[in-house]
C-alpha positions as CSV (number, residue, x, y, z in Angstrom):
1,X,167.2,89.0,166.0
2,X,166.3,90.1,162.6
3,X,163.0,89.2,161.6
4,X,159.9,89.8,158.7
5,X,160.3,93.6,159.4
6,X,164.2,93.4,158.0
7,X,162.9,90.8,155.5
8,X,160.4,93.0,153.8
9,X,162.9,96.0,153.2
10,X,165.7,93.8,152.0
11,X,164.2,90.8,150.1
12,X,165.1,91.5,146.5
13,X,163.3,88.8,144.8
14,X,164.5,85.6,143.7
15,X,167.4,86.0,141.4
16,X,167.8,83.5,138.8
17,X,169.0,80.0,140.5
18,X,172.5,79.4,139.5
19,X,174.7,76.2,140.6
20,X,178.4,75.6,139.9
21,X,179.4,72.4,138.3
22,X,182.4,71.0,137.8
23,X,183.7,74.7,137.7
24,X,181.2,75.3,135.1
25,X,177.6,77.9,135.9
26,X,174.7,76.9,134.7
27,X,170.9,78.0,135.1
28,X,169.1,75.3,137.2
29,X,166.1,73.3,135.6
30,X,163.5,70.9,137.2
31,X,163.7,67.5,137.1
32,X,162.4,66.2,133.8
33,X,158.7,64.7,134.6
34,X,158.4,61.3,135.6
35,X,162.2,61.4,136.1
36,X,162.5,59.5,139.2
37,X,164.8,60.8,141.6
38,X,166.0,58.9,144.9
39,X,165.2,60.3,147.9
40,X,168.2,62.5,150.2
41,X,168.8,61.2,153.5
42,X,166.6,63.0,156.7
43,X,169.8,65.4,156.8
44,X,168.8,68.6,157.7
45,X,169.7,71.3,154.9
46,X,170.0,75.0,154.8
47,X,168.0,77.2,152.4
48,X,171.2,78.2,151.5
49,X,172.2,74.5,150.7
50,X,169.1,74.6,149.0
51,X,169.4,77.1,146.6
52,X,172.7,77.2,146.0
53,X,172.5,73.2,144.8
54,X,169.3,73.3,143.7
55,X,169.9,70.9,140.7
56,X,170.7,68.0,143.5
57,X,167.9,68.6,145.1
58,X,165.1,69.3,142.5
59,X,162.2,66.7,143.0
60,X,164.0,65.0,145.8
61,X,162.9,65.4,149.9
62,X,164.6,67.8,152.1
63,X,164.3,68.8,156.0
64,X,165.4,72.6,157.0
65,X,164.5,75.6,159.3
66,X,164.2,78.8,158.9
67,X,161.7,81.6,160.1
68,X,157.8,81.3,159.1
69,X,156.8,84.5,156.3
70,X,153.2,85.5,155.5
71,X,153.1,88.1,153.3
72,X,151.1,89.4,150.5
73,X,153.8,91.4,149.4
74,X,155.6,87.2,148.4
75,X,153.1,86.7,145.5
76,X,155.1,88.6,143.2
77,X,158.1,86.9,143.6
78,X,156.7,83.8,144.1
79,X,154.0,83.1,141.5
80,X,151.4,83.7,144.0
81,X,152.5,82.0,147.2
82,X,152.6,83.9,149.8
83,X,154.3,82.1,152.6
84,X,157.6,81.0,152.3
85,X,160.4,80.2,154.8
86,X,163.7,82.2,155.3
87,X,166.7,82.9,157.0
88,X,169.4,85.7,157.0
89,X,172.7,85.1,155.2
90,X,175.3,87.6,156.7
91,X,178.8,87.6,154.8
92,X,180.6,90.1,157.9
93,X,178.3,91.3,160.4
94,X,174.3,92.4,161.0
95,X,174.4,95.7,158.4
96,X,175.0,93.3,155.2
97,X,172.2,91.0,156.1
98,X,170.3,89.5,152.8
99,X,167.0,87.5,153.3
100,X,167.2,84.0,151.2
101,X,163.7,82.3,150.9
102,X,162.5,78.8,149.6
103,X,158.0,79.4,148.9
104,X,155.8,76.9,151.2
105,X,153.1,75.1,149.5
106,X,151.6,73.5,153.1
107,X,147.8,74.1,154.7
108,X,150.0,73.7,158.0
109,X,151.9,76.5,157.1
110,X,149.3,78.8,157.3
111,X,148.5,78.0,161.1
112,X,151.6,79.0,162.0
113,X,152.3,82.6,162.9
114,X,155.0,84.6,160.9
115,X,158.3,84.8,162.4
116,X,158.0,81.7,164.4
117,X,161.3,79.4,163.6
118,X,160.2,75.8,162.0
119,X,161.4,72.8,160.5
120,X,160.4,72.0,157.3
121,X,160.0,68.7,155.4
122,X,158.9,68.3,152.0
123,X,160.0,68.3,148.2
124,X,161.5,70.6,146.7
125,X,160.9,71.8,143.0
126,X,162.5,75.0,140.6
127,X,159.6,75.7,139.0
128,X,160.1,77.7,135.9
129,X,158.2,80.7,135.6
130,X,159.4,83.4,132.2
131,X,163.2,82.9,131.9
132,X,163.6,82.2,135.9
133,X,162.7,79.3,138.8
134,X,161.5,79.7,141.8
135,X,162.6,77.4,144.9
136,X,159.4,75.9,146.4
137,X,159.1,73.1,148.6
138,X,155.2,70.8,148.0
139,X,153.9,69.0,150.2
140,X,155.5,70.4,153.1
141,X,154.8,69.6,156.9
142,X,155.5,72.2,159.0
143,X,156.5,72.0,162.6
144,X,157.0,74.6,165.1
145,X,160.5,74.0,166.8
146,X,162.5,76.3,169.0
147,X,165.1,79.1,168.1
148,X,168.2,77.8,166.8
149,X,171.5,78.3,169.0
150,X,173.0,80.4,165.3
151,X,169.6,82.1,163.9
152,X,172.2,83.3,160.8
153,X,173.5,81.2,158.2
154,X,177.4,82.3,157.2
């Protein structure tokens, strides 16, 4: 299984968040403050999901897994954090792997060990920083949980 080893030499940042529309791209913004936004349903998400509908979700709770990342190395990509959650997209097969990660703003996050699959629940929030966003879920709990049956997301 691909793990933070493959993550640190392929993780290319966060590009720019970008959702489709109506057939129309736009750049994702956060929900307008004091906006208040219903809450989604205890469906479990993907990061995928997540980022590439991230004006759905913006301010609202979610519930996803993915694999547990402490790393120094995050704080430049994600104004500072340095644990996030990912998973490995794979469009044919193992060689074209790309890491996709949502940031973790959780004190139970940091007891668990990297690479250790959990489920997430929390809100999630673009928050802007320069010209971009960067997908992070507040108040998260964090639970350890068991490797998934499909570790990769398609």
């Amino acid at each position: 299984m691909l793990g933070s080893h493959v993550f640190s030499n392929r993780f290319v940042g966060t590009p720019e968040v970008t959702v489709t529309r109506a057939g129309k791209s736009t750049t994702a913004t956060p929900a307008a403050e004091g906006t208040p936004r219903s809450p989604v349903t205890d469906r479990e998400f993907t990061i995928l999901d997540l980022l590439l509908n991230a004006d759905q979700y913006d301010g609202r709770r979610v519930v996803f897994k993915g694999m547990m990342l402490h790393d120094e190395a995050l704080k430049k990509y994600f104004d500072g954090r340095d644990t996030a959650v990912y998973r490995f997209l794979i469009t044919c097969c193992a060689a074209d792997a790309l890491p996709v990660a949502v940031a973790v703003d959780s004190d139970r996050a940091q007891k668990v060990a990297t690479d250790q699959w959990v489920r997430v629940e929390g809100i999630f929030h673009l928050r802007p920083i320069e010209d971009d966003a960067i997908p992070v879920v507040e108040d998260a709990a964090v639970y350890p949980v068991d490797d998934p049956d499909v570790a990769y997301l398609y």
